[in-house]
C-alpha positions in Angstrom: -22.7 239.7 100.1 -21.8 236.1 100.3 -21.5 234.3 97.1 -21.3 230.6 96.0 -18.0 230.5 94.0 -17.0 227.4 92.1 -13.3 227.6 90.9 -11.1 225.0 88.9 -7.9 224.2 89.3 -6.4 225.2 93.3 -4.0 222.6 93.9 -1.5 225.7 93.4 -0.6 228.7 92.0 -3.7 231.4 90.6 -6.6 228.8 92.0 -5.5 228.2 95.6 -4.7 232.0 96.6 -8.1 233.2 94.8 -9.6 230.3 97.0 -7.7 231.0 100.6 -8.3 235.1 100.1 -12.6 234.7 98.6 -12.6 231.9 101.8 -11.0 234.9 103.8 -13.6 237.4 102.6 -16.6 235.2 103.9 -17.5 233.4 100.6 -18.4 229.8 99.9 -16.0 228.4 97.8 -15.5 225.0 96.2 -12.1 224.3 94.6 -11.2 221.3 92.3 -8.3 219.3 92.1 -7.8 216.3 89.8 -5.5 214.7 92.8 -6.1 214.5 95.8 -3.8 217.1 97.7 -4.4 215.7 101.8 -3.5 219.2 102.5 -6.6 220.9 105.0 -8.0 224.4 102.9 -10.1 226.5 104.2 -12.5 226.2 101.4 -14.5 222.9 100.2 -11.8 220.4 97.9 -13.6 218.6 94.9 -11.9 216.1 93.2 -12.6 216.9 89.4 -10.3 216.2 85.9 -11.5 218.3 83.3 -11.2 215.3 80.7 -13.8 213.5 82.1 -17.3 215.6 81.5 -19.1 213.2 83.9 -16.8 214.0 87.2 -17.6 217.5 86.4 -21.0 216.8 86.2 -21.3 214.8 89.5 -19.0 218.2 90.9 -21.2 220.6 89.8 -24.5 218.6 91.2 -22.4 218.2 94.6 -22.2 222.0 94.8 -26.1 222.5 93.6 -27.3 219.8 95.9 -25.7 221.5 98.7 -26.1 224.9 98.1 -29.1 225.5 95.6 -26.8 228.0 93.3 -23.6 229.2 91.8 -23.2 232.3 92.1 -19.6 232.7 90.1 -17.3 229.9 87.7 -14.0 230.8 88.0 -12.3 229.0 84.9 -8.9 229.1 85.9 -7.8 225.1 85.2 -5.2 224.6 82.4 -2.2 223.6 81.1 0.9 224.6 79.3 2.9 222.6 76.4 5.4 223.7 74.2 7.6 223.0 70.9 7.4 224.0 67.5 3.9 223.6 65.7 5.6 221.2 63.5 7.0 218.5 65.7 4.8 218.5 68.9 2.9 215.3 69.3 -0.4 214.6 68.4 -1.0 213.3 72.1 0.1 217.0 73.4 -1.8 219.2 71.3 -5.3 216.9 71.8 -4.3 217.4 75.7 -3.4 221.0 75.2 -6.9 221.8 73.0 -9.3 218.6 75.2 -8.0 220.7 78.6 -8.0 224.0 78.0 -10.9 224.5 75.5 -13.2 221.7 76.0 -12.1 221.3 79.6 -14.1 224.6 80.0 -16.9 224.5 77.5 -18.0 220.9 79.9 -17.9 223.6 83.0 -20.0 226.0 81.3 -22.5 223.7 80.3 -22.6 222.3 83.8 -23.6 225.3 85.6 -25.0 227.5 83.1 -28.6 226.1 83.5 -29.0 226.7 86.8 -27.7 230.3 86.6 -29.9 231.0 83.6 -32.8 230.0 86.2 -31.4 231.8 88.8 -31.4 234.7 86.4 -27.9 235.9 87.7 -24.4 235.1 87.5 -20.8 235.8 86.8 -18.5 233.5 84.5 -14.4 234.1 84.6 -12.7 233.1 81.6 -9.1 233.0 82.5 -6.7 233.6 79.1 -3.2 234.8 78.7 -1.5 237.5 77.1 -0.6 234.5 75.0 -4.4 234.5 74.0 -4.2 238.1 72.9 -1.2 237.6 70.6 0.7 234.3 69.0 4.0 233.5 71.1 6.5 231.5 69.5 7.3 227.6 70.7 3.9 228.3 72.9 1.6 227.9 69.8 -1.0 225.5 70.7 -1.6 226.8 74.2 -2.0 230.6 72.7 -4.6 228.5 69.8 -6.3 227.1 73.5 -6.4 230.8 74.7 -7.3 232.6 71.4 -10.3 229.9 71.5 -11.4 231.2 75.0 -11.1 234.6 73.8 -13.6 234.3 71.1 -15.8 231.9 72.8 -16.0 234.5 75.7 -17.2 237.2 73.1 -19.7 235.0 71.8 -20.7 234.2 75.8 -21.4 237.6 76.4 -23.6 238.3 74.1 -25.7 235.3 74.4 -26.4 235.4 77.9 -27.2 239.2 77.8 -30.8 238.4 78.3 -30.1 236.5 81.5 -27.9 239.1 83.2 -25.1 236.4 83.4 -21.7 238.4 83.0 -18.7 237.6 81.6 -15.3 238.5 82.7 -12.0 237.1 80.5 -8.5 237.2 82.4 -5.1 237.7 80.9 -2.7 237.8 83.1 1.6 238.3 82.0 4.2 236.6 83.1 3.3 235.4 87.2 5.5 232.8 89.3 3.7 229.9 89.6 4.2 225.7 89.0 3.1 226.5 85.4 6.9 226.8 84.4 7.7 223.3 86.1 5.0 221.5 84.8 5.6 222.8 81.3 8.4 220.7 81.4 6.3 217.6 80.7 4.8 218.4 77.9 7.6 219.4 75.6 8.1 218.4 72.3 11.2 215.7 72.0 14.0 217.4 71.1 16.1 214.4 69.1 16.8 215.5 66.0 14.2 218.4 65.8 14.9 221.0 63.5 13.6 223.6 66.0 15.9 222.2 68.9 18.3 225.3 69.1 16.2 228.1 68.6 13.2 226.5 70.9 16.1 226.0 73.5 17.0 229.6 72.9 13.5 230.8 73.2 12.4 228.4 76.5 15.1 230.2 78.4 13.7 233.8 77.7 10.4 232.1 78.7 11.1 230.5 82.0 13.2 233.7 82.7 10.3 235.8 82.2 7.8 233.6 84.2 9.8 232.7 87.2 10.9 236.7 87.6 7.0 237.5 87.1 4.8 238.3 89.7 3.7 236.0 92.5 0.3 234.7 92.4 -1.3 236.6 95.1 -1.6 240.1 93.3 -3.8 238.5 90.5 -5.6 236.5 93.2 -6.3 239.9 95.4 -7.2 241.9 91.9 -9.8 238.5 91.2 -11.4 239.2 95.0 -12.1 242.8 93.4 -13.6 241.5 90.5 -15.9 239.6 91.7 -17.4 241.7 94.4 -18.1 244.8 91.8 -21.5 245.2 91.0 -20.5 245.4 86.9 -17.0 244.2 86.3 -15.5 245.2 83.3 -15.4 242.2 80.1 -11.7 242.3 80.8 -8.8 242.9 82.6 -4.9 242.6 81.8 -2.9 241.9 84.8 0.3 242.2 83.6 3.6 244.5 83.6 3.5 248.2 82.1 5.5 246.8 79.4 3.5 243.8 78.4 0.3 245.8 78.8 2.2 248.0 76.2 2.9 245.1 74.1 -0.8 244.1 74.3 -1.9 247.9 73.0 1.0 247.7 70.3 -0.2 244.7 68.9 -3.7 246.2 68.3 -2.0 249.8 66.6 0.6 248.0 64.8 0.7 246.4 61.3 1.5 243.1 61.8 4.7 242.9 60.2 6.4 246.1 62.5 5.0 244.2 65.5 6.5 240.7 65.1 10.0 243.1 64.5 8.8 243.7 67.8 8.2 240.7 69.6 10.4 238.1 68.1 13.8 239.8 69.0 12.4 239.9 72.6 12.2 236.0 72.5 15.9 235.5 70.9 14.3 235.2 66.7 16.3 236.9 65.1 
């Protein structure tokens, strides 16, 4: 059946293959960008930035105008900072937290009226494995994605009553212009106390992400998702080992599982 499905974030990477392949499949899809791209899609381009609630507003009503529903929010729109907790800027973390948190609380309280009247609807949380556990140097983007996590529990629950799903996403380590753009928003390392161990750490981070999968197996798992009847609250797209990692953290006392983790990211 052809859905309406409103997605965030497809000037690259996760966002533009879910958009080409739900495009492919026969679906409406509207994609945001907060630049203008002058690239053709083959799905509708809005131009959105999830700091400023009243463009999404005047996206959302577009869509509604046009279409009369949203059938599916695809939350995929983020960003990625890193440093230690200690010496990241101010101006970074209120980015990190404004973007990835409130950026998608203004979303949900765009379209959430109309599919409460609709009675129907799916909402996709994207989060991380870094929402499921703390990863060091990455602290307030896994804060951003622990808030989603909870916030798509709470979700769930609440809009039971108007058979309006919700579906979180944590995907591992995937190729995509996440690793480059991190590089903007890194804390400044003169005379940082963290400097050699964050420099340490980064490398076993970018080495994990640009060895990860490419964007287009989450994208094709995402086209499943959304055409089941009753998707599951969440899936892990990740590795063997990180799903592991994910399961270990849950068994584990705390202290055996940071012996675990931090050696993997050069703490010693």
């Amino acid at each position: 059946m052809k859905k309406i499905i409103f997605i965030t974030g497809v000037s690259s990477g996760f966002g533009l293959k879910t958009a080409e392949l739900l495009a492919e499949k026969g679906h409406i899809v509207y994609g945001t960008v907060r630049k203008e791209t002058g690239i053709k899609q083959s799905f509708n381009v809005l131009k959105m930035d999830l700091m400023d609630p009243e463009s999404i507003k005047q996206a959302v009503g577009a869509v509604l105008q046009k279409e009369g529903r949203i059938d599916v929010l695809i939350n995929n729109a983020g960003m990625h900072t890193g440093g230690a907790i200690e010496t990241t800027s101010i101006e970074n973390i209120r980015m990190q937290m404004d973007t990835n948190v409130m950026g998608l609380v203004y979303m949900l309280k765009a379209v959430l009226p109309n599919m409460r009247q609709q009675n129907q609807g799916t909402i996709i949380n994207f989060s991380s494995i870094g929402g499921l556990m703390g990863l060091p140097f990455q602290a307030y983007y896994s804060a951003s994605k622990f808030a989603i996590e909870g916030l798509s529990e709470s979700l769930r629950m609440e809009l039971k009553q108007f058979n309006i799903k919700v579906v979180v996403i944590n995907p591992g380590d995937f190729h995509t212009n996440n690793t480059a753009n991190r590089q903007n928003f890194l804390a400044n390392a003169a005379n940082d106390p963290y400097s050699v161990q964050f420099g340490k750490t980064l490398s076993i981070i970018e080495k994990d992400e640009n060895g990860g999968w490419p964007p287009e197996i989450l994208a094709k798992k995402l086209v499943k998702i959304i055409e089941l009847k009753n998707p599951c609250p969440r899936y892990v797209i990740a590795t063997a080992e990180q799903k592991l990692a994910v399961v270990l953290k849950n068994i584990l006392p705390a202290k055996w599982f940071m012996q675990i983790l931090a050696p993997h990211y050069g703490i010693k």
